[in-house]
Structure formats: structure tokens, C-alpha cells
N, C-alpha and C positions, 0 to 999 in steps of 0.2 A: 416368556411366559414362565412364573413360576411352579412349582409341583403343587397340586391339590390338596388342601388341608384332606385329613383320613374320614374325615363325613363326608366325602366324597366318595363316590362310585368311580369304577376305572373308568368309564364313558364322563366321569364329568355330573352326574346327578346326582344331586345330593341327598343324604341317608336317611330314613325314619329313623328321629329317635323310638320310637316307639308307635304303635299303630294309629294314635290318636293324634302326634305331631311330625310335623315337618319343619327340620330348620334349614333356610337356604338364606340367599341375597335376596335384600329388599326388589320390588320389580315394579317399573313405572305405573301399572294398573293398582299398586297398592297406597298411594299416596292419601288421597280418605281417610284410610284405616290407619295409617302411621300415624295420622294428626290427632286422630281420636286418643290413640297411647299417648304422646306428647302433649296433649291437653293434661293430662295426669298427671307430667312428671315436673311441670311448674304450674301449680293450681295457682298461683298469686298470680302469673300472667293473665294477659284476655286470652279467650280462645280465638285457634288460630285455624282459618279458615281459609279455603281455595282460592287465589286470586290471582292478578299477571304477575306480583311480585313473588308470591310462593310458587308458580308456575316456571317463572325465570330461575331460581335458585333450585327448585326441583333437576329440572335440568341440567344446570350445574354440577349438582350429588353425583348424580346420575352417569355423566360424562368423564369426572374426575378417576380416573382408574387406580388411585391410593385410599380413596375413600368407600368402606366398602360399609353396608348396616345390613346390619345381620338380622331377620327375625324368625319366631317361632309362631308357627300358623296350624288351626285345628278348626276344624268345618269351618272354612272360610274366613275362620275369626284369625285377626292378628292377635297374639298372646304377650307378643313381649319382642323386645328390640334393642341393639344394640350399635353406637355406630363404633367404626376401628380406622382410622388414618393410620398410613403405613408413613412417616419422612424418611426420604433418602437420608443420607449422614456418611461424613466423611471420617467418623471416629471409632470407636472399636471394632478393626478391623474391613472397616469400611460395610458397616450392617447397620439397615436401617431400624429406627425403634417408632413403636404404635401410640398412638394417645386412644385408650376407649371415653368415649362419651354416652350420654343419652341413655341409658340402660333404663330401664322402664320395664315392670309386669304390669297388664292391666290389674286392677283393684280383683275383680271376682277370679281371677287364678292365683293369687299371691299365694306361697309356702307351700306349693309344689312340686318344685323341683324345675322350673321352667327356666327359672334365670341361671340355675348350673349347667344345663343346656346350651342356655344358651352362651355363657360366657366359656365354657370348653368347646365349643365349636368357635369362637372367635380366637381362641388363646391358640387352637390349630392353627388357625387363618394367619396369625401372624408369626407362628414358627413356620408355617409353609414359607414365607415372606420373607425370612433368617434374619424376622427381628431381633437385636439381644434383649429388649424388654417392653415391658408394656407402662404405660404410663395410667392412671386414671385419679379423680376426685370426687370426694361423694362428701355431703356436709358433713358436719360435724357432728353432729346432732343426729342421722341417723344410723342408728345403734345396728339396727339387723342387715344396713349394706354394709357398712364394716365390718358384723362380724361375718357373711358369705365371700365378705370380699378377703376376709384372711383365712377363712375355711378354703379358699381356693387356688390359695397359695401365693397373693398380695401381701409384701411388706406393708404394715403401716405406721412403723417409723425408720422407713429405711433412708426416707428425705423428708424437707419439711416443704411441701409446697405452698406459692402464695398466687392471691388469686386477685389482679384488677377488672373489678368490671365498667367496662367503656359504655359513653353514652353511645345512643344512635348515628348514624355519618348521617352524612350527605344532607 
């Protein structure tokens, strides 16, 4: 077991940022409300809706204990969400490094401060984890996640990454 990122309580519970949010790990009963955010953050997909095959891969998330999504929740409402893969790695030092994905504010909280929340409580998560870095990609094209993403201490020309998108299997 690793040490608890510092938005944790000594018991293990995780900290208000502030009286109106809570940021913790996503939780089986929230899966709805993830989907609602994720509807958001590829509008060009279909919406993506409850079924055996989101149920099975729910599960999955769920089960996987490198794979953690982070959100910020305020009367009931999910706010914003992130996920963080931790890979094992046999190279600097023998320390694993995170890949963030999926980060999403719903539409009606944008540019308040919610996705700093919540990506320093993930950037905890993965120094509790004694990642040496984080990995993440956001198009190109959007201007205000690159710049919070280098307001927050994200290189963004420290690599140049490339991206294949695979069709569907099976």
C-alpha cells in the first residue's frame, strides 16, 4: 500500500477543497454521472449510454488498482474528472510514471478553478505512487487546456508525442 496523496486525511478520507467540493476516487454508484461529463468531452462521439458492455468495462476501471479517476463533486453533482494510470517501469530507478487522460469540466462550472483541483490532487496521487512523471495529451487546438496545463507545471515541448487512433476490435 502506498502513502496517501496530502488530500487525504490521516484515516484515509478525503479533504474538502473547499465547503462546496469534494474531490475523492470515482465510486461505482457514480457511473451515470461520469457518462454525462464524458458525453462532453468528445461531443463528435454518440452518447454513451448504460449497457452490458459499459457495465463489463465499468468493472474493469473499477477492479484495475493502477487505474484510479479522480472527480470533483458538489451537491450531488459530478464537476469534473480525471483518470491517472500508474505503469509499473523497470527504468529510472525502478519508478513507475502516470498517463492522465479524460479530464473534463462539465460546461456550466468551466474557469473556476475546478480542473486545478482537481489535477493537484491527481499530481498528489501520483507522487504518493513515486511516479517520476506524468504523461498527458490534449489537442492542439485547445488553447485554455494547454495553457492550465503549463500553468500547472506541464512541459509542452519537453516531447513531441504521436498519436494512432485504432479502429474498433473484435
Amino acid at each position: 500500500m502506498y502513502p496517501s496523496p496530502k488530500c487525504f486525511s490521516e484515516n484515509g478520507y478525503p479533504l474538502m477543497f473547499d465547503k462546496k467540493m469534494l474531490l475523492r476516487e470515482i465510486q461505482y454508484k457514480d457511473l451515470e454521472r461520469l457518462l454525462h461529463l464524458y458525453n462532453q468531452l468528445h461531443e463528435e462521439d454518440e452518447p454513451q449510454h448504460i449497457n452490458a458492455g459499459v457495465m463489463e468495462m465499468w468493472q474493469r476501471i473499477l477492479d484495475t488498482k493502477n487505474h484510479h479517476i479522480i472527480v470533483a463533486e458538489a451537491n450531488n453533482t459530478l464537476i469534473a474528472a480525471c483518470s491517472l494510470t500508474v505503469v509499473p517501469n523497470l527504468t529510472r530507478g525502478v519508478r513507475p510514471y502516470a498517463v492522465l487522460e479524460n479530464m473534463i469540466v462539465d460546461k456550466e462550472y468551466r474557469r473556476r478553478g475546478y480542473a486545478v483541483a482537481v489535477l493537484e490532487y491527481t499530481i498528489q496521487l501520483a507522487q504518493s505512487e513515486n511516479c517520476y512523471k506524468i504523461m498527458l495529451t490534449t489537442r492542439h487546438t485547445n488553447e485554455a487546456s494547454q495553457a492550465l496545463y503549463t500553468k500547472m507545471g506541464f512541459q509542452g515541448d519537453a516531447r513531441k508525442s504521436f498519436v494512432m487512433t485504432l479502429p474498433p476490435g473484435k
